[in-house]
ZAMARGU-4260 file (C-alpha; in steps of 0.2 Angstrom, whole numbers, plus 5000, padded with zeros to 4 digits):
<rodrens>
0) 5000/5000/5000 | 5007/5018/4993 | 5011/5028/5009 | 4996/5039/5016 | 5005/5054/5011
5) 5004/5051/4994 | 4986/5048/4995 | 4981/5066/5001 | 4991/5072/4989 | 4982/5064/4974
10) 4967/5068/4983 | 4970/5088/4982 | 4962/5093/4998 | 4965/5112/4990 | 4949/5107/4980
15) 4939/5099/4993 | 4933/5118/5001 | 4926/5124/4983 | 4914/5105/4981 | 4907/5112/4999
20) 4902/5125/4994 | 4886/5120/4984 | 4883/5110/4999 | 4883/5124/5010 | 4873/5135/5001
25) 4859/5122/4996 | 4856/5121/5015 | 4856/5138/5019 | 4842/5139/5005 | 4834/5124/5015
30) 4835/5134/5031 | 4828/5147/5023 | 4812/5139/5021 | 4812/5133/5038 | 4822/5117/5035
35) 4839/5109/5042 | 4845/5091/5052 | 4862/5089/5056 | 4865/5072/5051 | 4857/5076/5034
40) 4871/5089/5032 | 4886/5080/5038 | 4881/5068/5028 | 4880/5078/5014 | 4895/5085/5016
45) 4905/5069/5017 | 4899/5061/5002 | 4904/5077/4993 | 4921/5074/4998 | 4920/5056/4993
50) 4912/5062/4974 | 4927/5075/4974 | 4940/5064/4979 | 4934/5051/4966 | 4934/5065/4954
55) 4953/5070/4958 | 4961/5052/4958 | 4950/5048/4941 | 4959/5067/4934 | 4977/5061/4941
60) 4973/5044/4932 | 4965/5049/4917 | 4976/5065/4912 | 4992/5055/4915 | 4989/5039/4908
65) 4986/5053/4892 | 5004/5060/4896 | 4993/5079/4897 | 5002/5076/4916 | 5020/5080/4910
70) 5037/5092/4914 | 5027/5107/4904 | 5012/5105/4916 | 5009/5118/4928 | 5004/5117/4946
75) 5007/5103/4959 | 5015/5087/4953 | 5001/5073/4950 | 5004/5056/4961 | 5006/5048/4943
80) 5015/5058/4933 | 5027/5058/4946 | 5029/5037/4948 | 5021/5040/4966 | 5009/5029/4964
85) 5008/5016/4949 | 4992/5013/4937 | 4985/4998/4944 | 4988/5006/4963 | 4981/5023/4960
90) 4964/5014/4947 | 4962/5001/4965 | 4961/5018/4975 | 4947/5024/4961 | 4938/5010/4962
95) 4937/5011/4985 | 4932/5029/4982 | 4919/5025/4970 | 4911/5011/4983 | 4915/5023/4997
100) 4905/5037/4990 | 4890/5029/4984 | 4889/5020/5001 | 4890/5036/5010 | 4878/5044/4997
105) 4863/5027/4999 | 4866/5032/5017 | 4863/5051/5015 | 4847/5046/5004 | 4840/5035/5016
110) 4842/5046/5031 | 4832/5059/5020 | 4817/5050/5012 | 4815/5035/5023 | 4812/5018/5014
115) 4793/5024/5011 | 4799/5035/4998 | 4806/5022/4985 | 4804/5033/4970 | 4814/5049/4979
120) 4828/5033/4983 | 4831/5028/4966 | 4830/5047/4957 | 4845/5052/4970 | 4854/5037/4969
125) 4853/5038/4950 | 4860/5055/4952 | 4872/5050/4962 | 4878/5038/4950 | 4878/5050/4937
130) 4891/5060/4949 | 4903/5047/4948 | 4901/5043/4929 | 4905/5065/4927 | 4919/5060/4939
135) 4928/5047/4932 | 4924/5052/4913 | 4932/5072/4913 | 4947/5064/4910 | 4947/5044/4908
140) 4942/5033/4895 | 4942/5034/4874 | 4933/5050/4872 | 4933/5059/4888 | 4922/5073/4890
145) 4936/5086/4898 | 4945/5083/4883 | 4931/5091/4869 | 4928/5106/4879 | 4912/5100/4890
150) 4919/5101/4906 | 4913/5117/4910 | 4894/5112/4908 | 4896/5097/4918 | 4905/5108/4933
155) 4891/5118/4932 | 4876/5103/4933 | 4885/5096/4945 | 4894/5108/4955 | 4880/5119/4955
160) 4862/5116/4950 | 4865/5098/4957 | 4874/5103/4972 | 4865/5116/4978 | 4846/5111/4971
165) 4850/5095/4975 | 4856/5096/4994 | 4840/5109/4996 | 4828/5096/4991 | 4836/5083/5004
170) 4832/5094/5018 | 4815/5102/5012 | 4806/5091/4997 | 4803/5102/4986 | 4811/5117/4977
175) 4807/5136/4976 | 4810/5146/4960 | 4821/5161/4968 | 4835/5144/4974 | 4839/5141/4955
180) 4849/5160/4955 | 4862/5157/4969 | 4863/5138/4964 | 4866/5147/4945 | 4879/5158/4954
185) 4888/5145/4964 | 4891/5134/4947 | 4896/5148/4938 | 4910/5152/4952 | 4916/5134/4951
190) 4918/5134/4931 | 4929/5151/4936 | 4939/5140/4947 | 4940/5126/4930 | 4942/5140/4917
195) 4957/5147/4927 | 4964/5129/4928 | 4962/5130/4908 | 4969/5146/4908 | 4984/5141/4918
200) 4988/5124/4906 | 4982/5130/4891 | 4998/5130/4883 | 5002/5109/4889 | 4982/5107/4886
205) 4986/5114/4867 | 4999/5103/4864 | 4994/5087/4869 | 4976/5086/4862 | 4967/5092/4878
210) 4954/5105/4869 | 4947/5114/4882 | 4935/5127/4878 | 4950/5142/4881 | 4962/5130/4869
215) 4947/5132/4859 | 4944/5151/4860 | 4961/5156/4865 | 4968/5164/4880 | 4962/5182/4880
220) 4944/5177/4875 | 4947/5163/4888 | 4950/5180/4901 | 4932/5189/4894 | 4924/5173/4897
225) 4931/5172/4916 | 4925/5189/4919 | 4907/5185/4912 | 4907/5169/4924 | 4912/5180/4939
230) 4900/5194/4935 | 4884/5185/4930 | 4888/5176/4948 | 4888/5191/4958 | 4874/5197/4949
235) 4864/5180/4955 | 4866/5182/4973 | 4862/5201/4971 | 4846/5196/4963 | 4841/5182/4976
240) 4844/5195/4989 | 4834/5207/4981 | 4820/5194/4979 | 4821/5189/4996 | 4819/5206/5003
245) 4836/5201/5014 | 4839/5216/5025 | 4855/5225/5019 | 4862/5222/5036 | 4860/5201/5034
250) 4870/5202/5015 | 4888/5201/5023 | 4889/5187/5012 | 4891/5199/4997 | 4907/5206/5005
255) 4915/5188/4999 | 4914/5194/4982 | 4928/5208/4986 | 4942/5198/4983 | 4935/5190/4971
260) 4933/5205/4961 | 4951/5210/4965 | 4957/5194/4960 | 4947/5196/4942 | 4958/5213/4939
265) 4972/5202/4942 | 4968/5188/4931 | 4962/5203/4917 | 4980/5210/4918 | 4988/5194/4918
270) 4999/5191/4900 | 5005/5174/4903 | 4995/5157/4908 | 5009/5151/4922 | 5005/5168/4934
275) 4990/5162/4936 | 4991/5148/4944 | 4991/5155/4962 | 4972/5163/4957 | 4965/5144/4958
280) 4967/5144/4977 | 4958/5165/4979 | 4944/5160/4968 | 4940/5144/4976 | 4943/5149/4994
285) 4932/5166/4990 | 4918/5157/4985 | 4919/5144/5000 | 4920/5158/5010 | 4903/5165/5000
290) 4895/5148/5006 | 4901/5151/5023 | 4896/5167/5027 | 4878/5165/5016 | 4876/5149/5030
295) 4880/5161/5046 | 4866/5175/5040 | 4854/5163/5036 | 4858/5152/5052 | 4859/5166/5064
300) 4852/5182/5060 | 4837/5179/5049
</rodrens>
């Protein structure tokens, strides 16, 4: 067995904070309406980790099995491209985290619905499936999706619409209209954090077949679309606090989106891919911060 250090690195904890966002704000929503159990959302949130960790072993996997993982790569060295851990070792530890997750996920859907609601059981678990097919399929197999540009729709289904709707409905059964514009602003944060990950390697993406949707429309339309991600975002959560009537004094939350705006001038003025590569961490830690902060008004003051 590969030492346990090497493990947490392949599992990028860096990322874990941004697939808790959506999470976090699906149950603020929930509490919103009057909803919230503390086993639901622990729950929650450990399956997400499990789906994200998944996700990240199945992206070291697939990208370097494709040699995309290489010496021109920017970033953290990947537990495969570096010999850390070999193919059969680190598709074993996919193959745990897939069972880990949908166990942890069957739990969370039963503690929600009970076994009277069959129907509710097998949608979720369906979904959930679903989430470890997105997972393992950015990057693995023939015709991976991450590799023809669609990564960024799957981040937002899945990372947002999915996340947030989806951990709403666990707690309170049904949806409400106004939920769909911070869940749309949530999944357009997280494609930020994937579009500056294609910013950052869009030279190595380029060059070894990876077509991501910046390889596709280059790098400084690649920067306009970033800022029209972070805009229509803020512009969400202003509209959902707007609809809601949340007293100005409650929307603290808004304030996360001040380093976010300072690190879009930076990523707007940045001339080559590699600088950006300390941006991931502020975009994805701003909007986990968003998430934070949205939980502690709704929790505690409304």
């Amino acid at each position: 067995m590969a030492n346990i250090k090497v493990w947490i690195q392949a599992a990028r904890l860096r990322t874990l904070p941004l697939s808790l966002s959506g999470i976090i704000v699906g149950t603020s929503l929930a509490i919103i309406e009057g909803f919230f159990n503390t086993t639901i959302f622990i729950l929650a949130l450990l399956t997400t980790v499990a789906f994200q960790i998944t996700s990240n072993f199945a992206n070291d996997y697939g990208d370097g099995v494709k040699g995309t993982d290489n010496e021109d790569r920017i970033g953290p060295a990947r537990a495969l491209q570096s010999g850390l851990l070999s193919k059969s070792t680190l598709k074993n530890g996919i193959i745990m985290s897939i069972i880990i997750s949908l166990l942890l996920a069957f739990l969370l859907i039963y503690k929600s619905f009970g076994i009277e609601n069959l129907k509710l059981i097998l949608l979720f678990m369906v979904l959930g499936i679903l989430s470890v097919w997105a997972a393992i399929r950015y990057t693995m197999g023939s015709n991976p999706y991450g590799y023809r540009g669609l990564g960024d729709v799957f981040v937002f289904l899945f990372f947002g619409l999915l996340g947030v709707l989806g951990s709403m409905y666990l707690f309170t059964k049904s949806l409400q209209w106004n939920s769909f514009l911070p869940a749309t602003g949530i999944g357009l944060l997280c494609v930020g954090v994937l579009n500056l990950n294609n910013l950052r390697d869009v030279v190595s993406d380029e060059k070894h077949g990876k077509h991501t949707l910046v390889v596709k429309m280059g790098f400084g339309n690649g920067k306009r679309y970033h800022f029209i991600l972070i805009a229509l975002a803020f512009a969400c959560f202003l509209s959902f606090t707007w609809i809601k009537n949340i007293h100005i004094q409650h929307t603290f939350y808004l304030l996360a989106f001040l380093p976010i705006f300072i690190h879009l001038k930076r990523v707007m003025n940045t001339k080559e891919p590699g600088k950006l590569d300390g941006e991931l961490k502020k975009l994805a830690l701003s909007t986990f911060l968003l998430s934070l902060l949205l939980f502690t008004a709704v929790k505690f003051f409304l």
